[in-house]
N, C-alpha and C positions, 0 to 999 in steps of 0.2 A: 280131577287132580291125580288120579291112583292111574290112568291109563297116562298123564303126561309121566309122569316118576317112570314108569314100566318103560316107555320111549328111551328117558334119560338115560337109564342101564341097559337099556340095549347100545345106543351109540358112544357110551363113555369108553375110556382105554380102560384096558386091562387090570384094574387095581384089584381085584382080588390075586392075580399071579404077582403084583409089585409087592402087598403085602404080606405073599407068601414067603419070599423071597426075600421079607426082611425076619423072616421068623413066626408068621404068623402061620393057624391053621385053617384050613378052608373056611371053618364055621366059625372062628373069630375075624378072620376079615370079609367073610359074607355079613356079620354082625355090626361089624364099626362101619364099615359101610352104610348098611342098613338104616345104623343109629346116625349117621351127618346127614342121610336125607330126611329121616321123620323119626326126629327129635321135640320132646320126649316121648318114649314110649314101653309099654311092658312086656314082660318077657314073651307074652303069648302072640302079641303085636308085630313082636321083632321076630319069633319065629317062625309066623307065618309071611312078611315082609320078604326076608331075607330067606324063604324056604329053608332051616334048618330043624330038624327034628327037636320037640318041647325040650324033652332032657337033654340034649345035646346043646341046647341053648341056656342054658341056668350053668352048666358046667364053663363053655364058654365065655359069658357072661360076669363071672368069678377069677378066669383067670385072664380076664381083660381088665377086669377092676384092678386085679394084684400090679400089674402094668401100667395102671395109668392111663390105660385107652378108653376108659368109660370110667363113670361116675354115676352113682344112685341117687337122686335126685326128690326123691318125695316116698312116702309111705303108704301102704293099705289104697290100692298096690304098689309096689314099687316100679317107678318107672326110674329109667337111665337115658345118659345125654351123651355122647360121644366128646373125648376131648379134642379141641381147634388143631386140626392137623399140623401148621406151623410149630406150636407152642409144644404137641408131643414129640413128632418125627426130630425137632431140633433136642427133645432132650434124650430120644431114644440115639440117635448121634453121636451125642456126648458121650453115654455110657458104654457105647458099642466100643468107641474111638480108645475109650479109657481100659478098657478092659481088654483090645488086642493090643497096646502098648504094654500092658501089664503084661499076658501070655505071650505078646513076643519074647519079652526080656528073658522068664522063664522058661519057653520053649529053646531061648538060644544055649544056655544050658546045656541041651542035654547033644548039642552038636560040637563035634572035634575044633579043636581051633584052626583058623586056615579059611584061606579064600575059596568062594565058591568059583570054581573052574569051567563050569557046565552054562550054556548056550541055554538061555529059558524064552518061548517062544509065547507072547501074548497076541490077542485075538480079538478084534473089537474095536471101535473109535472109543468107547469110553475107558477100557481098562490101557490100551493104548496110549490116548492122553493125560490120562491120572498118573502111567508111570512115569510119563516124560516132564509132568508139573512136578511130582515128588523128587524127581531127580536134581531137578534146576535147585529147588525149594531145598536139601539136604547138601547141596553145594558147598562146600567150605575153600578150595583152591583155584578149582578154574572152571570154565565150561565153555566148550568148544561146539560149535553145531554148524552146519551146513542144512541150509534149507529154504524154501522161499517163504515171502515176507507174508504169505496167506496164513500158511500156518504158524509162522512164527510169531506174527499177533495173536493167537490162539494164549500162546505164554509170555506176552510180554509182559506183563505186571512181575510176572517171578523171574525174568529177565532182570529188568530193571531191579529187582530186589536182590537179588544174585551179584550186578555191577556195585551195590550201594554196598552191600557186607564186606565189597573190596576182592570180588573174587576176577580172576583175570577172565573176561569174555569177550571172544574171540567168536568172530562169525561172518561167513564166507555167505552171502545171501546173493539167491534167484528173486532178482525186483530192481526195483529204479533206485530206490531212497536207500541209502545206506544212515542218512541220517537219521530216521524214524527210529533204528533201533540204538543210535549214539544215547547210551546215559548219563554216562560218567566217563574221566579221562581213561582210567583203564577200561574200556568198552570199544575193543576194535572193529570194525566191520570194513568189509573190502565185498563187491560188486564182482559176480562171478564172473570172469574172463573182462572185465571191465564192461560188460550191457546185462547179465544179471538174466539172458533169456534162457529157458529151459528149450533143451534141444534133443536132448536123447530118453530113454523109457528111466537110464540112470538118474537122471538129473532130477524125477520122481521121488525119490530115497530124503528121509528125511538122518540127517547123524550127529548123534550128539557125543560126547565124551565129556566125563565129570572127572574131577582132580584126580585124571593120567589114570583113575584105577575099575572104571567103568562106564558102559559105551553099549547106548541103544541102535538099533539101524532100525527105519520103520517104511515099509510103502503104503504111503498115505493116500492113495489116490485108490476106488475102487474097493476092495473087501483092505482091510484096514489091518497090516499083521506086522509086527518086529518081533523082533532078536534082540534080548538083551543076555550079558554078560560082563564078567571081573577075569573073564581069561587074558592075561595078558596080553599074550603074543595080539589078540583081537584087537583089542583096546591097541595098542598099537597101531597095529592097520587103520583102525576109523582112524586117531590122529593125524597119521599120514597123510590121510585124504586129504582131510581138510587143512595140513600145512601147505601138501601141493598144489594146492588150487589155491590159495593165499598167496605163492610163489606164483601162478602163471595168471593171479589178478595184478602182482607188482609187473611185472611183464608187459601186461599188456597195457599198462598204463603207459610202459615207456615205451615200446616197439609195437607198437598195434599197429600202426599203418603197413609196416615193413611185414610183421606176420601175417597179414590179410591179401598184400600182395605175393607171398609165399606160397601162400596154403590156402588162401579164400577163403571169403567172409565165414566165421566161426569155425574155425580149422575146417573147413567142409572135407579138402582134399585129403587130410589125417583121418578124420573121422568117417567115411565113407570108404576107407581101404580097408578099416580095423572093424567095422559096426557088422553087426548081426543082421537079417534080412530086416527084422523088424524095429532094431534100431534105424534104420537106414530110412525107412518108412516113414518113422515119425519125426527124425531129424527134419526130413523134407518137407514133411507139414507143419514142421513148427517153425522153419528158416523160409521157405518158397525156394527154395535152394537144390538144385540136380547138379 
């Protein structure tokens, strides 16, 4: 049993750096650990289990109790049980949750009044799409985005919650269905150039804008990085985008034949006098188009 467990913790992910990460120290999460595989057992058990030094394990031990991550369980000796992951990490959460809403408020305090002006650059799919869920999700007037319907089911549910509080959403989508993302009456969608195909390394960019006063830009494809900002002038420019291409989807609704015999299929002839070596590239492998 003691060489399958030793296996176990060789091929399991990383939980002692996740719950360093949530605050823990190496020898309290070598210890909870420890304690959800062999359960119940004493400190001298868990110390040798989990390799942490005796005394370093009674001290740990104590302040996992204070915590809520362990429980003692029986007497002469005492042994301890680990608490069910779900039922801690959901109330370690809550408190975490409760306590930066508290130190936001009062950390905003001691900042000048006034909009944040500055270009903040985030790094990551996860801190990535947690800004772009919180943005939707804090919505009160409008939300604007451009982007394909892959990752825009990523957020539909706080879409669809966003169209339902009555916020005007407006979205220019790379994809077929413009319907998928139809919630509500105020819930515009328009079908990029009228086909919705991504053509250029551009058309990668994912852009949101929230009620006219802030405005993420993300490349979502590859290493995972935006730009968010409340700079105007910015917030500006992304809405532009996306009204001009709402303009050149009514367009092409009405004169798409007459623009394709202009300029060829997906303005090929515009876009291949203006594109970069390597947009030009990928134009052509995304259309079959020279």
């Amino acid at each position: 049993m003691a060489g399958k467990l030793a296996i176990a913790a060789t091929d399991s992910p990383d939980f002692i750096g996740d719950l360093k990460r949530l605050g823990f120290t190496e020898y309290e999460a070598k210890i909870y650990v420890q304690l959800l595989r062999m359960p119940p057992s004493t400190a001298y058990e868990i110390s040798k289990g989990a390799n942490v030094p005796r005394p370093n394990t009674y001290h740990a031990l104590e302040a996992l109790a204070q915590r809520g991550a362990v429980l003692p369980v029986s007497e002469n000796p005492v042994r301890y049980v680990a608490a069910q992951p779900h039922d801690f990490l959901a109330a370690l959460s809550q408190q975490t949750r409760a306590l930066c809403v508290d130190l936001a408020e009062k950390l905003a305090t001691l900042t000048p009044v006034g909009d944040d002006q500055y270009v903040w650059t985030l790094r990551g799919e996860v801190a990535v799409h947690s800004k772009i869920e919180s943005l939707i999700a804090n919505s009160r007037q409008s939300v604007w985005v451009k982007a394909s319907d892959v990752v825009l089911r990523r957020h539909k549910e706080a879409l669809r919650a966003a169209a339902l509080r009555g916020n005007d959403v407006f979205i220019v989508l790379f994809g077929p269905d413009a319907e998928e993302f139809r919630f509500s009456d105020n819930c515009r969608v328009y079908i990029h150039e009228g086909n919705g195909v991504r053509m250029g390394t551009t058309d990668n960019l994912f852009t949101l804008a929230i009620d006219h006063v802030e405005t993420l830009t993300a490349a979502i494809e590859g290493d995972v990085v935006a730009a968010y900002t409340r700079n105007r002038p910015i917030v500006t420019m992304a809405e532009s985008l996306v009204r001009h291409d709402f303009y050149m989807a009514e367009i092409f609704a009405r004169f798409g034949s007459e623009i394709d015999a202009a300029f060829g299929p997906h303005l090929r002839d515009l876009r291949l006098a203006i594109f970069s070596p390597d947009q030009q590239k990928s134009f052509k492998e995304r259309t079959g188009l020279s």
